[in-house]
N, C-alpha and C positions, 0 to 999 in steps of 0.2 A: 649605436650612433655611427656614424656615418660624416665623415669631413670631405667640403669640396677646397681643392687644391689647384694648383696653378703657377706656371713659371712665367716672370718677365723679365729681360735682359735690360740694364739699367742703362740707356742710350745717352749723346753727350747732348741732349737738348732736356735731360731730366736734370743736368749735375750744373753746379756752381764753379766758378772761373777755379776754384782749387781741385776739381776735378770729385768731389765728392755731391751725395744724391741731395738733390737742394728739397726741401720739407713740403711747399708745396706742391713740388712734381710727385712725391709719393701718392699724396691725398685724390690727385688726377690716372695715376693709377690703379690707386685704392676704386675709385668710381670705377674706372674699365675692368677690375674683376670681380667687384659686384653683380656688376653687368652681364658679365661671362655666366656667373654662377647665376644669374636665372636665365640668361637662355639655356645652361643646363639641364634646370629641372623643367624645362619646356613652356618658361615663360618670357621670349625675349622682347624686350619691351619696346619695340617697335608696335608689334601685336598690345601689350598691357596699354599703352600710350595711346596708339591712335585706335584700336578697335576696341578696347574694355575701357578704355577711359580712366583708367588706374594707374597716377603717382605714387610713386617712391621714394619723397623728398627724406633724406637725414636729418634726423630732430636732436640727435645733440651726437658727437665725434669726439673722442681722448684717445692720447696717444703718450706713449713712453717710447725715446729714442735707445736704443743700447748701446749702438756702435754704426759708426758711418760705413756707409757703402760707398763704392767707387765707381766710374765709368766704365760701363761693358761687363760690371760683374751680375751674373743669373741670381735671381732674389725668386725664393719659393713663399707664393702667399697660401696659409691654410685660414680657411672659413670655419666658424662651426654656429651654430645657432645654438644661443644659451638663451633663452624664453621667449616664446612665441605669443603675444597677446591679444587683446578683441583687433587690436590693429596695429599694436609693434611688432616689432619684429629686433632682437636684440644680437648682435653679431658678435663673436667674440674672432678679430684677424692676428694670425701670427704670421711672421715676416722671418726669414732667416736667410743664407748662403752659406751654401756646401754645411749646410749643417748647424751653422753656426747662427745664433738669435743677431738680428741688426732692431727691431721694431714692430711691436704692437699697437694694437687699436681695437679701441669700446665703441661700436655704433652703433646706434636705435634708428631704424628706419620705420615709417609710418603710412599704413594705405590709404591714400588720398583719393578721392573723388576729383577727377579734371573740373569736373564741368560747379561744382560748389566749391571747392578747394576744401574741404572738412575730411578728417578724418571720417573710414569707414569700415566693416568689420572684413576679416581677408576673406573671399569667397573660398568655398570648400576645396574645389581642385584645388589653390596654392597653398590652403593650411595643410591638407593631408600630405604633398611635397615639401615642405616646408618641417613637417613634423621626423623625417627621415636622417635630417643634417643638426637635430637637436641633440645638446652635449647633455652625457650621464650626469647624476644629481653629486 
């Protein structure tokens, strides 16, 4: 198994007037290292979007906060893929600094057809990449 990883420094237009990470700016970074992580495996969705016609809308998000973060502090997010299905895709994110756990997150993402809006099965290239970042049983 294999996790995709990634650092983002917590800027003061992410943080709340008391200087800590306000909840929606996480979920807005949570999306830009999704993002990151498939132009990783060589699908950035500029290309899935306009040339394959394949959405990635989030079909359900949970989250448990553990400890506030601050302004300017580096938050490590780790991805791993815990079940890949005919068209989910199930994320498990962990969030931490210098080590330390601040915030997790459950997302199920679903391959969408642009042009019908319906679910559709993952075409082969992204199930076999996709199959690489899935977590041991």
């Amino acid at each position: 198994m294999s996790t995709f990883s990634t650092q983002r420094a917590l800027r003061f237009g992410d943080c709340d007037p008391s200087g800590i990470a306000y909840f929606p700016s996480y979920f807005d970074i949570l999306n830009g290292v999704v993002e990151e992580f498939w132009r990783e495996l060589g699908f950035p969705w500029p290309d899935l979007i306009g040339r394959r016609r394949i959405g990635l809308p989030t079909a359900h998000l949970d989250s448990d906060f553990v400890k506030p973060s601050a302004f300017g502090e580096v938050l490590t997010f780790t991805l791993a893929v815990v079940r890949l299905g005919q068209s989910s895709l199930h994320l498990a994110h962990r969030i931490s600094s210098a080590g330390e756990p601040r915030w997790s997150a459950n997302q199920v993402v679903v391959a969408t057809d642009l042009d019908t809006h319906r679910a559709r099965p993952w075409p082969e290239d992204m199930r076999s990449s996709l199959s690489r970042f899935m977590e041991s049983p």
